[in-house]
C-alpha positions as CSV (number, residue, x, y, z in Angstrom):
1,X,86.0,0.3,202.5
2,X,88.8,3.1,201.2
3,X,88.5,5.8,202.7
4,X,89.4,9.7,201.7
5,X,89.3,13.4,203.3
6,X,88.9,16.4,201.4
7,X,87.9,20.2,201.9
8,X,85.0,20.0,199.6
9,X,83.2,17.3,197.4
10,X,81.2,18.4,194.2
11,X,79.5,16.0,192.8
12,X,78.6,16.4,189.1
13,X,81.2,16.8,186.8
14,X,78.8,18.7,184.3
15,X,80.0,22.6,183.4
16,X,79.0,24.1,187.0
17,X,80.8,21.2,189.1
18,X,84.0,21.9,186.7
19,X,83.5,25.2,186.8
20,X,83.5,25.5,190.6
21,X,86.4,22.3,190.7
22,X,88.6,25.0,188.6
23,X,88.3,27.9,190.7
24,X,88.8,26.0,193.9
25,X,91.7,24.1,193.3
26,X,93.2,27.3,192.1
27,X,92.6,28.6,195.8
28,X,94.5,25.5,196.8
29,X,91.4,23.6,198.5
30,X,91.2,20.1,198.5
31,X,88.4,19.1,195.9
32,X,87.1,15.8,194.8
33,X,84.4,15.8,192.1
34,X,82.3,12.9,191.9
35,X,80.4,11.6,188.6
36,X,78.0,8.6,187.7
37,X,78.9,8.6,184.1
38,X,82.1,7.7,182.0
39,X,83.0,10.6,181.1
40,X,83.1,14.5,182.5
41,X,81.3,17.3,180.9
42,X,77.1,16.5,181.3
43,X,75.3,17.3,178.2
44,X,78.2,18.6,176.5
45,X,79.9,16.8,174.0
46,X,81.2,17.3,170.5
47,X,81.9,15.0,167.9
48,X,84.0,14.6,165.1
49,X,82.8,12.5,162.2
50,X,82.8,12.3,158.9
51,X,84.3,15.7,158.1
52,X,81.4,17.6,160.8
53,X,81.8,18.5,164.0
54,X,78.3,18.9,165.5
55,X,77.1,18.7,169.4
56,X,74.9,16.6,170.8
57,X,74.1,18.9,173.6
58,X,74.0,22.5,174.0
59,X,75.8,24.4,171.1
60,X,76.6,27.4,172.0
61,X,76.7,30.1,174.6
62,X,76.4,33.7,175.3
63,X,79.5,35.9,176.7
64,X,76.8,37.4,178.8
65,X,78.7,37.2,182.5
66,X,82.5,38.6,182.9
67,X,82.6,35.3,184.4
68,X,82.6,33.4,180.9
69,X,85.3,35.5,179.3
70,X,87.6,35.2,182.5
71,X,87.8,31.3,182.5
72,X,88.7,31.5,179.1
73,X,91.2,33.8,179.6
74,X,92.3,31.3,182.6
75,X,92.6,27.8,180.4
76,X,94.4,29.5,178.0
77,X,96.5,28.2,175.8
78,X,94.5,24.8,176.6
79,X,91.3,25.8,174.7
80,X,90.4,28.8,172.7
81,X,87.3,30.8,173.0
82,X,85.5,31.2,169.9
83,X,82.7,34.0,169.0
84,X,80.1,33.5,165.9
85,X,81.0,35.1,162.9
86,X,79.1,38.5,161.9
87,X,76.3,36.8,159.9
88,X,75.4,34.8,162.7
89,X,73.8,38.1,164.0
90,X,71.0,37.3,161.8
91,X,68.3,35.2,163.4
92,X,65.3,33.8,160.8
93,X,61.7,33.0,161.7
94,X,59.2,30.6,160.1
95,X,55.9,32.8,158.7
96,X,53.6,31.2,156.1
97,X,55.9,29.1,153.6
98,X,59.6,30.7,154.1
99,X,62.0,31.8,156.6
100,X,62.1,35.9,157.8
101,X,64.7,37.8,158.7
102,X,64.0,38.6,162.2
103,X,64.5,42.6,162.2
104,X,66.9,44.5,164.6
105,X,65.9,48.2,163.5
106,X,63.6,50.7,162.4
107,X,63.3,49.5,158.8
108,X,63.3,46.4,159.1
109,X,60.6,46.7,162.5
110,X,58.2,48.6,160.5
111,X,58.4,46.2,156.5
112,X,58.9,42.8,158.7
113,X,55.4,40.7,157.4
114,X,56.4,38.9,160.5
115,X,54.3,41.2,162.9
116,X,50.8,43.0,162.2
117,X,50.3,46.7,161.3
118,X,48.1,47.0,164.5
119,X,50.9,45.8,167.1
120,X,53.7,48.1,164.8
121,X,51.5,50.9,165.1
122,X,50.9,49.6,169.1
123,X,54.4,50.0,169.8
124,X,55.3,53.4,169.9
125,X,52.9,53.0,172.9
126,X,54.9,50.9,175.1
127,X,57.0,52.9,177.1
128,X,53.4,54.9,178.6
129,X,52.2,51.5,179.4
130,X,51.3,50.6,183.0
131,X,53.7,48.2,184.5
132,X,52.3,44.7,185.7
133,X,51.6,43.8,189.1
134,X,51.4,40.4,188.8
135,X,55.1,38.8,190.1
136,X,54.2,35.6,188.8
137,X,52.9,36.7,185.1
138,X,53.9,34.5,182.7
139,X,56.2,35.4,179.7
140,X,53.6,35.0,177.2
141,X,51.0,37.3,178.8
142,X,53.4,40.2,179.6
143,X,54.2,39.9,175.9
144,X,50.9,40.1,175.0
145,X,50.4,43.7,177.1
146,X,53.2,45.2,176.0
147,X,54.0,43.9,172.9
148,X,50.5,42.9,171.3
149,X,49.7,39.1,169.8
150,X,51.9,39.1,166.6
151,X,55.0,39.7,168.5
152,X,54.1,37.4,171.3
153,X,53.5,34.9,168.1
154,X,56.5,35.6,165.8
155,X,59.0,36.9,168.1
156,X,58.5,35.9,171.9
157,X,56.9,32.6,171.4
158,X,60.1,31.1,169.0
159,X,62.1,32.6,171.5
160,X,61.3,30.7,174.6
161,X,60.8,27.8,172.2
162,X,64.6,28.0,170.8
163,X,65.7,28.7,174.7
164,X,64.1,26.5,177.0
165,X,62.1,24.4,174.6
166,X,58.9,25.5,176.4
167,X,55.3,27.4,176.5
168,X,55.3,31.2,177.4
169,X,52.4,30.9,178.9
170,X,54.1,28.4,181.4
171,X,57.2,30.2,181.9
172,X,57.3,33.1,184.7
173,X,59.1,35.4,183.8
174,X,60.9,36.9,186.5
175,X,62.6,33.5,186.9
176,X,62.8,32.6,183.3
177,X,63.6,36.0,182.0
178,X,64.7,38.2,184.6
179,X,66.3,40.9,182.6
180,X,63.4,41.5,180.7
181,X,61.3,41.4,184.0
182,X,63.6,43.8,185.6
183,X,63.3,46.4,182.4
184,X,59.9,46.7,182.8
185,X,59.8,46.6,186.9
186,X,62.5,49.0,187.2
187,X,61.6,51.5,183.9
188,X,58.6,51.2,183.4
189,X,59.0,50.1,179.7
190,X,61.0,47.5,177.7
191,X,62.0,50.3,175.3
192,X,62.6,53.0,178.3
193,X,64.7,50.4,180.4
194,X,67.0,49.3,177.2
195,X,67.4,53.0,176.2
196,X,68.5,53.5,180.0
197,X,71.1,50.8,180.4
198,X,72.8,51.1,177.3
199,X,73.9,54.7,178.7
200,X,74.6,53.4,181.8
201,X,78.4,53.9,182.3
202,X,80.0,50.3,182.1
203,X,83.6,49.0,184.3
204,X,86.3,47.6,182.4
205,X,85.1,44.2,183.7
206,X,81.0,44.6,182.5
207,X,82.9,45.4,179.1
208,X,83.6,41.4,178.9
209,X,80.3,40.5,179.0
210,X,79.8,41.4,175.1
211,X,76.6,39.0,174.9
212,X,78.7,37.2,171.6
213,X,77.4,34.1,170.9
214,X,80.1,31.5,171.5
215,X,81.6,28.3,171.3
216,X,85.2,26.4,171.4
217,X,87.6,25.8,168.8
218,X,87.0,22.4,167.7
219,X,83.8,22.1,169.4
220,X,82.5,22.6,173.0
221,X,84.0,19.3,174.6
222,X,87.3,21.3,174.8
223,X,85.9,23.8,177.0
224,X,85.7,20.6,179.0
225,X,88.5,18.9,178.4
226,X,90.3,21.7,179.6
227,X,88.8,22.0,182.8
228,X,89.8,18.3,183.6
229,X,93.2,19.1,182.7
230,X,93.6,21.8,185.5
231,X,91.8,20.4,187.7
232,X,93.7,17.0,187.4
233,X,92.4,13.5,187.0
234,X,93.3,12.6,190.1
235,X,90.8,14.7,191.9
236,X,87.6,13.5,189.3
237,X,86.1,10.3,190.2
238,X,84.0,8.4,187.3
239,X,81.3,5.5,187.5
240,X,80.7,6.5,191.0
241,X,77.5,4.8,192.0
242,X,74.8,4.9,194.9
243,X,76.2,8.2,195.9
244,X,74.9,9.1,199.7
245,X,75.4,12.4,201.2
246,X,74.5,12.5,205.1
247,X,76.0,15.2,207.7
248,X,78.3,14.0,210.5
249,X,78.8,16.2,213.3
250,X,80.3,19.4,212.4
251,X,81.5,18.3,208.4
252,X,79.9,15.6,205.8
253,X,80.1,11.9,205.0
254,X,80.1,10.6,201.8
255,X,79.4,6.9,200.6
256,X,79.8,5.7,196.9
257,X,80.3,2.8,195.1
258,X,83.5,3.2,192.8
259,X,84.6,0.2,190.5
260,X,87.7,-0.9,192.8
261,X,85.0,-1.2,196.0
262,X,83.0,1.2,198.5
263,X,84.4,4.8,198.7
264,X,84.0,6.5,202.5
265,X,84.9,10.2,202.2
266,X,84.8,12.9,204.8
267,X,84.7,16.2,203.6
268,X,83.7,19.9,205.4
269,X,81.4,21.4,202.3
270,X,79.2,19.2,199.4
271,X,78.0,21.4,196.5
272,X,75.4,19.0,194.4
273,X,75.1,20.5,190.7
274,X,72.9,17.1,190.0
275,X,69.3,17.6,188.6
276,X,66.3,17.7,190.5
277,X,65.2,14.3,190.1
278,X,68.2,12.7,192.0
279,X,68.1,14.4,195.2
280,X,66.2,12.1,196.8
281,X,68.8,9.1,196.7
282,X,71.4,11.4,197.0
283,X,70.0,13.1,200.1
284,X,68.8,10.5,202.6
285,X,69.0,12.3,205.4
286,X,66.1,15.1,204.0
287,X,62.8,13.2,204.3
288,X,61.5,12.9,200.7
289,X,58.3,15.3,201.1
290,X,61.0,18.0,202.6
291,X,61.9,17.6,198.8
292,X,59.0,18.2,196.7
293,X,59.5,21.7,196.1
294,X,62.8,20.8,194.7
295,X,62.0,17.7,192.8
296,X,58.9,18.8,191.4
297,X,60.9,20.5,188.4
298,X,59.6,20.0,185.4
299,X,62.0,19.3,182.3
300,X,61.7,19.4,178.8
301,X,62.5,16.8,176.8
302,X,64.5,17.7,173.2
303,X,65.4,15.7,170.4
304,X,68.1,16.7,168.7
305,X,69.4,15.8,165.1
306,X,72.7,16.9,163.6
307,X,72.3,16.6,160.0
308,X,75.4,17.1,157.4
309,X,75.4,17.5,153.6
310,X,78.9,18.2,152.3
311,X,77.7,20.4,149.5
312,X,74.8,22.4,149.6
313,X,75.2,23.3,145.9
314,X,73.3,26.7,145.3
315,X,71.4,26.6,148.9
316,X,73.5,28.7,151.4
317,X,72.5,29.3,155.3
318,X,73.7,32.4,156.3
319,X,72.3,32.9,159.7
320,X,72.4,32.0,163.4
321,X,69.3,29.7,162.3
322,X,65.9,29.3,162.3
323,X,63.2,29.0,164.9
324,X,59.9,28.2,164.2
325,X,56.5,29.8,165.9
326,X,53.8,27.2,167.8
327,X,51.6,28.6,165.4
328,X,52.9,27.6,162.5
329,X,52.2,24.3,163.3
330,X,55.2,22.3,162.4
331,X,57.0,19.6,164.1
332,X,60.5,21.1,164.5
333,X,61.0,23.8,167.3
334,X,64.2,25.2,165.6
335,X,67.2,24.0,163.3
336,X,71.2,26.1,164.1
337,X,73.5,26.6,161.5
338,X,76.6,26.1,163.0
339,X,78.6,26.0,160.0
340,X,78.2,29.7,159.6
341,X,78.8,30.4,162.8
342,X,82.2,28.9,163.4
343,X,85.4,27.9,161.5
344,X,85.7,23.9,160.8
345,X,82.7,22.6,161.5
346,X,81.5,21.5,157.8
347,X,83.4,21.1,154.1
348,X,83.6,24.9,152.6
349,X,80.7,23.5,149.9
350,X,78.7,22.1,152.6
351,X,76.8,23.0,155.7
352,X,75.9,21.1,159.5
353,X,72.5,21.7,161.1
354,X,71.3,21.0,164.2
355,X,67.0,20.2,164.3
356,X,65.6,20.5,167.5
357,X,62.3,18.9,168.2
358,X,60.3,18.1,171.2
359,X,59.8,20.4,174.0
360,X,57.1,20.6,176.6
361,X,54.5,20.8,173.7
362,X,55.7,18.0,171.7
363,X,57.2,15.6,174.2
364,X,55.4,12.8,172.5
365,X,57.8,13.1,169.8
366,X,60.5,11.6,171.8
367,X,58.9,8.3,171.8
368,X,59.1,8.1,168.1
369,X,61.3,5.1,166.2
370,X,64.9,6.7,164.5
371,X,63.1,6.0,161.3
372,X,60.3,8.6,161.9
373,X,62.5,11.0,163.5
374,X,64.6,11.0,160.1
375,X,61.8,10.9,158.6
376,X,60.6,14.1,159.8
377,X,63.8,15.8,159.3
378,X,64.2,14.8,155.8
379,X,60.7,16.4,155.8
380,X,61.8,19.6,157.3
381,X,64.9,19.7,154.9
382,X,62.8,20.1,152.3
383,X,59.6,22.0,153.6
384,X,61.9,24.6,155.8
385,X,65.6,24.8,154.1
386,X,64.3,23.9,150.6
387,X,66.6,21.1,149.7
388,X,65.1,18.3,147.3
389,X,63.5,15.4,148.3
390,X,66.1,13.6,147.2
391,X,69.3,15.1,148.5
392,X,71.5,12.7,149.7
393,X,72.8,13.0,153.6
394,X,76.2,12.4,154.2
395,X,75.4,12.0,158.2
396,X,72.6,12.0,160.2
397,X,73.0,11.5,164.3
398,X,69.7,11.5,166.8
399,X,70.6,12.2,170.3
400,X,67.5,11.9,172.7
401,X,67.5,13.8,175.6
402,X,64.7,13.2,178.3
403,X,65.1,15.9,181.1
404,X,66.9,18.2,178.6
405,X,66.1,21.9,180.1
406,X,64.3,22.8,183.5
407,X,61.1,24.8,183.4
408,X,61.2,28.1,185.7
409,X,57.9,28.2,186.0
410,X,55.0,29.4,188.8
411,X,56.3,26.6,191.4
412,X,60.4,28.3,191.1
413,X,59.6,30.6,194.1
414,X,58.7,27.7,196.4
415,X,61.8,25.8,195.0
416,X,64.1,28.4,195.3
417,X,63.0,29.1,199.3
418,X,63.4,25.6,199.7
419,X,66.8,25.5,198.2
420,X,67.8,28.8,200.9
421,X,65.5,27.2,203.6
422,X,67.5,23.2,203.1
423,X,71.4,25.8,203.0
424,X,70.3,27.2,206.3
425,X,69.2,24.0,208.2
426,X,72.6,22.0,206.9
427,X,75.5,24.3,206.9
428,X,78.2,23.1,204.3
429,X,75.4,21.7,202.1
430,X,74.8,23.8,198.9
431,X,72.3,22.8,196.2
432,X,73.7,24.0,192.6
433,X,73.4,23.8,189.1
434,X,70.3,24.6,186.9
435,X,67.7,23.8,189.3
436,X,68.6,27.7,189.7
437,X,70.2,30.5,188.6
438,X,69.6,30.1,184.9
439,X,70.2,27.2,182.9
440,X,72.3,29.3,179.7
441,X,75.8,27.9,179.8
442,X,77.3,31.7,180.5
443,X,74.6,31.3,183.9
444,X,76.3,27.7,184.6
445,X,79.9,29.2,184.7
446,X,78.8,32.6,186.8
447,X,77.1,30.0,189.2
448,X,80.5,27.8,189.3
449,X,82.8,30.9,189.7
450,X,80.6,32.3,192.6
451,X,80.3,28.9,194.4
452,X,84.2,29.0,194.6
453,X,83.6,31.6,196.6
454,X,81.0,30.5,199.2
């Protein structure tokens, strides 16, 4: 068996393992980061096909933490952040038989068909509203109390939908949402708390965190090709197998199976940025109902389908894109325009969109045969973007994804004690990625920055 020491051992190689990787081999430590798959990066990935260049994973971010802009600023000149173009501002929601401009001021609030006279006229009442009591309220009903039904409908409801691919009425919101959450708590009123912390006096350093939607030139992967570069391949290990994490007097043993043989390492600190669902093999040592809180995560499960058409003729997408309301019944969650957001990404006639279906509502879509899932997006090119029936596609890629975004819902409390609880009992052990602390890709490089610091 080979055997290797190191300072720390991360294993995951998705965008907080890298993340953290970065950071610590900057500091000098000793870092190996371990991965099951071929290839670094998680869900992220770009491709590059037939004149597109689409994702099959998350595709885009928010400059929301100082934390995001720094790295960037870091890799440089090895990859080049890239923010969404102005008309990407505009976000459209599905009413009836057309898309609607989601509104972002008083004009547009009050003419919007999207919400009802009653919950316009409603409110001007929100900031004298009682705040909640209720810790664990869901998303959807403080919506509802604040807001009225047509917002929680049209505005809220699309939201969580185009965000965690989930049900409002499943999501708490202190974990899911805990700005908003904290607006109310702390203010007393959506409207009162935003009013107060835009004249909050800001550092040079908030200023970075400009909440610009982002991506990569070239596409997302080179975020990630990037971070291996500094990190070096020498310190990433691929097609590691039948990891095993146990402690060992006063540092940590680590057992994989790596395609030369059996890897022994020793190491004094493991951060896991894994899911949920693989602690238990990873973790022998933590008896499997110590787990449950942890492992009991539930995930949604998102279909995604990058469509191009190099010319869109007279049919032009200028917008973020679209989400689309439970209400309305349909069976696409959302669909992104990417070509408007960023430079490169479709023929200057044409257009790439990414369909997202699924979610916790609709998991039994992911079962569906290729042919139906094209089958419904041909469907939704027509009903929802207004395309013939018989435009041609000049590509068309399905990428299923089973356990595609975790669900902070009512059981997050007991995970996240368990989580602090498991840190305590095993010093050097530290239990990362989007089991907590977000799940945004701004939240998964905060969480990697701070872990170099632990």
């Amino acid at each position: 068996m080979r055997e290797k020491e190191v300072d720390i051992v991360i294993i995951g190689a998705g965008l907080t393992g890298l993340t953290a990787a970065f950071h610590l081999r900057r500091k000098g430590v000793k870092v190996l980061v371990l991965e099951r798959e071929e290839r670094i990066g998680g869900q992220i990935r770009t491709f590059n096909t037939e004149d597109f260049v689409f994702e099959s994973g998350p595709n885009t971010g928010a400059v929301s933490h100082p934390e995001v802009a720094e790295l960037f600023q870091l890799l440089a000149p090895d990859c080049e952040l890239e923010t969404a173009k102005e008309e990407a501002k505009r976000r459209l929601i599905w009413k009836g038989n057309h898309f609607h401009e989601l509104p972002c001021g008083l004009i547009g609030g009050v003419t919007t068909p999207l919400f009802s006279w009653y919950d316009k006229f409603r409110i001007w009442g929100e900031p004298f509203r009682a705040k909640g009591t209720d810790p664990d309220e869901p998303v959807g009903l403080l919506a509802r109390r604040r807001l009225g039904e047509s917002y929680l409908n049209y505005a809220v409801d699309p939201f969580v939908s185009g965000v965690y691919a989930g049900d409002p009425m499943k999501l708490t919101t202190r974990f899911a949402l805990p700005k908003l959450y904290n607006l109310e708590q702390q203010y007393g009123s959506f409207i009162k708390g935003a009013m107060a912390k835009a004249k909050e006096p800001k550092s040079e350093r908030d200023k970075l965190a400009t909440k610009k939607v982002f991506s990569v030139k070239g596409g997302l992967e080179n975020l990630i090709r990037a971070l291996g570069k500094n990190i070096g391949e020498e310190n990433i290990r691929l097609s590691t197998k039948d990891i095993r994490v146990n402690p060992s007097g006063d540092s940590w043993e680590v057992i994989t199976t790596v395609p030369e043989g059996n890897l022994k390492i020793k190491a004094g600190k493991v951060i896991t940025t894994v899911g949920a669902y693989s602690l238990v093999d990873l973790l022998p040592f933590i008896p499997e109902r110590e787990l449950e809180a942890i492992t009991e995560l539930t995930y949604a499960p998102v279909i995604q389908v990058s469509v191009g058409i190099k010319n869109t003729e007279s049919l032009r997408f200028n917008a973020f894109g679209g989400l689309i309301p439970s209400c309305e019944k349909k069976d696409v969650l959302g669909i992104l325009f990417p070509a408007a957001c960023f430079e490169g990404r479709a023929p200057e006639e044409g257009a790439v969109f990414s369909f997202f279906l699924g979610g916790v509502k609709h998991s039994e879509l992911l079962q569906l045969p290729d042919e139906e899932i094209e089958n419904l997006i041909r469907k939704g090119l027509t009903e929802l973007l207004k395309f013939p029936s018989s435009k041609a596609l000049d590509m068309i890629r399905i990428f299923r994804h089973s356990r595609a975004i975790p669900q902070y819902g009512i059981d997050t409390g007991k995970r996240l004690a368990k989580i602090e609880e498991l840190q305590k009992t095993y010093p050097g052990l530290t239990l990362a990625g989007n089991i907590r602390d977000g799940i945004g890709m701004a939240d998964r490089i905060k969480q990697g920055t701070l872990l170099s610091y632990s």
